[in-house]
C-alpha positions in Angstrom: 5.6 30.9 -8.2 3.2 28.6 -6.4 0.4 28.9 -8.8 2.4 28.4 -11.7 3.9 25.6 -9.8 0.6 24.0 -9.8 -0.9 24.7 -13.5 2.0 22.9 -14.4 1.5 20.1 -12.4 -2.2 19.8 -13.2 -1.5 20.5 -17.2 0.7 17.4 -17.4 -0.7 14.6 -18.6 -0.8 12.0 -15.6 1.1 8.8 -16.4 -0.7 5.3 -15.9 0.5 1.9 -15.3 -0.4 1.1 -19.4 1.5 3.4 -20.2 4.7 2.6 -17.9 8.0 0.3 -19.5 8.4 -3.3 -18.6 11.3 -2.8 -16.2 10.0 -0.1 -14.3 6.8 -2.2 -13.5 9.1 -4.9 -12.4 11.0 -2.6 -10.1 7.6 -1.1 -8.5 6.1 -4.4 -8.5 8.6 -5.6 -6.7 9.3 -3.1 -4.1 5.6 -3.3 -3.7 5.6 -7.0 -2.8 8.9 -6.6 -0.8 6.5 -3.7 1.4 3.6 -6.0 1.2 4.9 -9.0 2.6 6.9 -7.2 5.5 3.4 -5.1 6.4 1.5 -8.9 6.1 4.0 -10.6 8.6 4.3 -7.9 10.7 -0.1 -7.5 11.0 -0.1 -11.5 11.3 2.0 -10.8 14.0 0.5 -8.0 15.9 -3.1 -8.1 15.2 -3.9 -10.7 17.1 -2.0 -10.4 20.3 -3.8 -6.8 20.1 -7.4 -8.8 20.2 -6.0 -11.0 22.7 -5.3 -7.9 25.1 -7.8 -5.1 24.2 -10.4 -8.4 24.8 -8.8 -9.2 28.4 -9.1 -5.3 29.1 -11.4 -2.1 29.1 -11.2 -0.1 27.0 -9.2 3.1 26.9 -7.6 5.9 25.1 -4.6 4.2 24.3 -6.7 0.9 22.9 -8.5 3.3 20.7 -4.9 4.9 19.7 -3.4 1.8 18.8 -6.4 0.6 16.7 -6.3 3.2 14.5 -2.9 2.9 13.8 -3.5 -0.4 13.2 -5.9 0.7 11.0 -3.6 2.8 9.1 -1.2 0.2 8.3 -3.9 -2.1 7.1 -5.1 0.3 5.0 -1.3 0.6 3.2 -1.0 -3.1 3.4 -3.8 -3.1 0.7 -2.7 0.0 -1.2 0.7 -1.8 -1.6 -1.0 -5.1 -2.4 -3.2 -3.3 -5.1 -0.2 -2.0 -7.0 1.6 -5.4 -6.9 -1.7 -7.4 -8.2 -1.8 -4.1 -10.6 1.6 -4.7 -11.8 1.2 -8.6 -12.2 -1.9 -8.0 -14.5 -0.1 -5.8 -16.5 3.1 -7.7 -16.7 1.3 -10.8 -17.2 -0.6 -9.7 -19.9 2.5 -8.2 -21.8 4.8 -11.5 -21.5 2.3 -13.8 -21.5 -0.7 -13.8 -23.9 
């Protein structure tokens, strides 16, 4: 049941942003920027007072913890970011030229 689970996921024909309604880009746009602007206020906030402390003290186990996970939501920060800009582009180009 798994495999054919699978070979139907693969066989279907991915969908792509082109190819997505007008609305629907709205709505993930959106919700993208809604995510993106909380995960942007909430780095702005944190990041530094993280510099500020792992500067003041050695380093240690728990630094290097925190840092990645820092890392980590940088790294969705821009995933979100890139589907917003995505969705912009696409919307702009639809409404607007």
């Amino acid at each position: 049941m798994i495999i054919r689970l699978t070979k139907v996921l693969l066989l279907r024909r991915q969908k792509k942003f082109e190819d997505t309604s007008s609305p629907l880009l709205c709505f993930i746009g959106g919700l993208s920027f809604l995510v993106t602007g909380f995960m942007g206020l909430m780095l702005g906030e944190v990041v530094p007072s993280f510099m500020k402390i792992s500067n003041a003290n050695p380093i240690s186990i728990q630094m290097i913890t925190i840092a990645l996970f820092l890392g980590l939501l940088g790294m969705v920060f821009w995933v979100f970011s890139c589907i917003t800009a995505r969705c912009h582009s696409l919307l702009y180009e639809r409404w607007f030229k």
